[in-house]
C-alpha angles and dihedrals in degrees: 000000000000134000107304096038143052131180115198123201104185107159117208096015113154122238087029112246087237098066094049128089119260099254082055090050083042083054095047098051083046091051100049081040093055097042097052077060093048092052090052102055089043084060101051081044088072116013094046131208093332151017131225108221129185120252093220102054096262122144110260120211137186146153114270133175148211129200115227129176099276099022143311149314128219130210141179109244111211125179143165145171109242126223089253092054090254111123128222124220117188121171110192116199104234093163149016111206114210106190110169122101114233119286120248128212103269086056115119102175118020090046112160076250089061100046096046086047089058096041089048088064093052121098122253121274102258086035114132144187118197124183129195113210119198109197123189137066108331116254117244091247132229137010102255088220087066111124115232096200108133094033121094125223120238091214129046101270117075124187128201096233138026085249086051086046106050085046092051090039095044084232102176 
């Protein structure tokens, strides 16, 4: 909602928000922020500095890659301009690359401990991670008539609507 206040609506959520405390509630609105980061990053990891997207409208693919410790992981870019302008970015795990040729005995630091360790942090091969970006001005937000029955605040206070709120809230 602005800097001093969020409101989560997270359906289906167990336990349900409402019912943990608000540093929980603060965790859990630390947490979806962090991993839209996380799925970002995971993106440019593999798409690069750019993307290569149809004019028409048509879905895009293309091979992509990641580095990890013993090896790589390949993916299926895929990519498209929606109706609305915003583009989607999807990467699709299709392998995982284990380069590295067994440890023997004398080995400190590539053991086969070491190397299942690392592959064990990898996602899953048919994993994905897909990301909508809306370019253009920001839009102003919210009706402030918007009920907010149903969200729960991550600070004490909670207000009926998003005009109650960034009163409450003193959201400029």
């Amino acid at each position: 909602l602005c800097k001093k206040a969020a409101y989560l609506n997270l359906p289906g959520m167990k336990p349900d928000a409402s019912k943990l405390s608000v540093e929980q509630r603060q965790m859990v609105a630390y947490e979806a922020m962090m991993a839209g980061f996380g799925g970002i990053a995971a993106l440019g990891a593999v798409t690069g500095e750019s993307v290569e997207v149809a004019d028409d409208g048509t879905e895009t693919r293309r091979p992509g890659e990641s580095k990890w410790a013993y090896g790589v992981e390949r993916y299926e870019v895929a990519t498209q301009r929606m109706p609305d302008g915003a583009l989607r970015v999807r990467v699709r795990k299709q392998a995982t690359v284990n380069n590295a040729k067994p440890s023997s005995p004398d080995d400190t630091f590539s053991t086969d401990e070491d190397q299942a360790a690392r592959l064990a942090e990898l996602a899953p091969t048919g994993s994905w991670t897909e990301v909508l970006i809306h370019g253009g001005p920001r839009k102003q937000g919210n009706d402030p008539a918007m009920s907010l029955k149903g969200w729960v605040s991550t600070v004490e206070q909670h207000a009926a609507t998003v005009g109650d709120a960034r009163r409450l809230h003193d959201c400029k």
